[in-house]
C-alpha positions, -999 to 999 in steps of 0.1 A, spaced: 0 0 0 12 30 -9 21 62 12 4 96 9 32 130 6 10 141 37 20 108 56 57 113 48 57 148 56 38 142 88 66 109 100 95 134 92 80 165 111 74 141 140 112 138 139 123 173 129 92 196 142 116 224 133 123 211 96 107 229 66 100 199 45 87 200 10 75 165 -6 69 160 -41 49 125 -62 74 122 -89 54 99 -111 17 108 -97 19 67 -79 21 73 -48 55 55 -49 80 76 -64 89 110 -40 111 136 -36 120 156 -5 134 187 6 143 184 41 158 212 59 167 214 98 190 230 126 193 189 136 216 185 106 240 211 116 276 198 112 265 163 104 277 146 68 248 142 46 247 105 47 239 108 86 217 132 77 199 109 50 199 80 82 182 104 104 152 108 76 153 74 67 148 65 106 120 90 108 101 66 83 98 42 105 108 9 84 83 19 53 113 25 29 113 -3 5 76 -12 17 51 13 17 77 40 1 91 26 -27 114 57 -38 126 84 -22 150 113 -41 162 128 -9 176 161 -1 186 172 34 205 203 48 209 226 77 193 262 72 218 291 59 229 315 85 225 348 85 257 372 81 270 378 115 264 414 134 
């Protein structure tokens, strides 16, 4: 059974409640996604852990329920300094 964008975004906000996440249905299936995470939790950390953390938000359902996922993850810019 496939997974809703509002289901993904929802697992990963449980995880990240400060993230700005974006989800988009690649092929219109229900199966093929793209995300834009972004999150002060990723500061400093390579993006493979980064990619872990999301995957770890989905609770098991890659490869099940969530076929494909074209991940992107980063920390938010800072500002210049005062």
């Amino acid at each position: 059974m496939a997974m809703s964008a509002g289901e993904i975004e929802t697992l990963i906000r449980a995880a990240f409640p400060d993230a700005r996440v974006t989800i988009e249905d690649l092929a219109g299936d229900g199966d093929h996604y793209a995300a834009t995470v972004v999150s002060e939790s990723f500061r400093g950390l390579p993006r493979v852990r980064q990619h872990q953390l999301v995957y770890a938000a989905l609770s098991g359902r890659m490869g099940g329920a969530l076929h494909a996922l074209a991940l992107q993850t980063s920390a938010p810019e800072q500002g210049p300094s005062a």
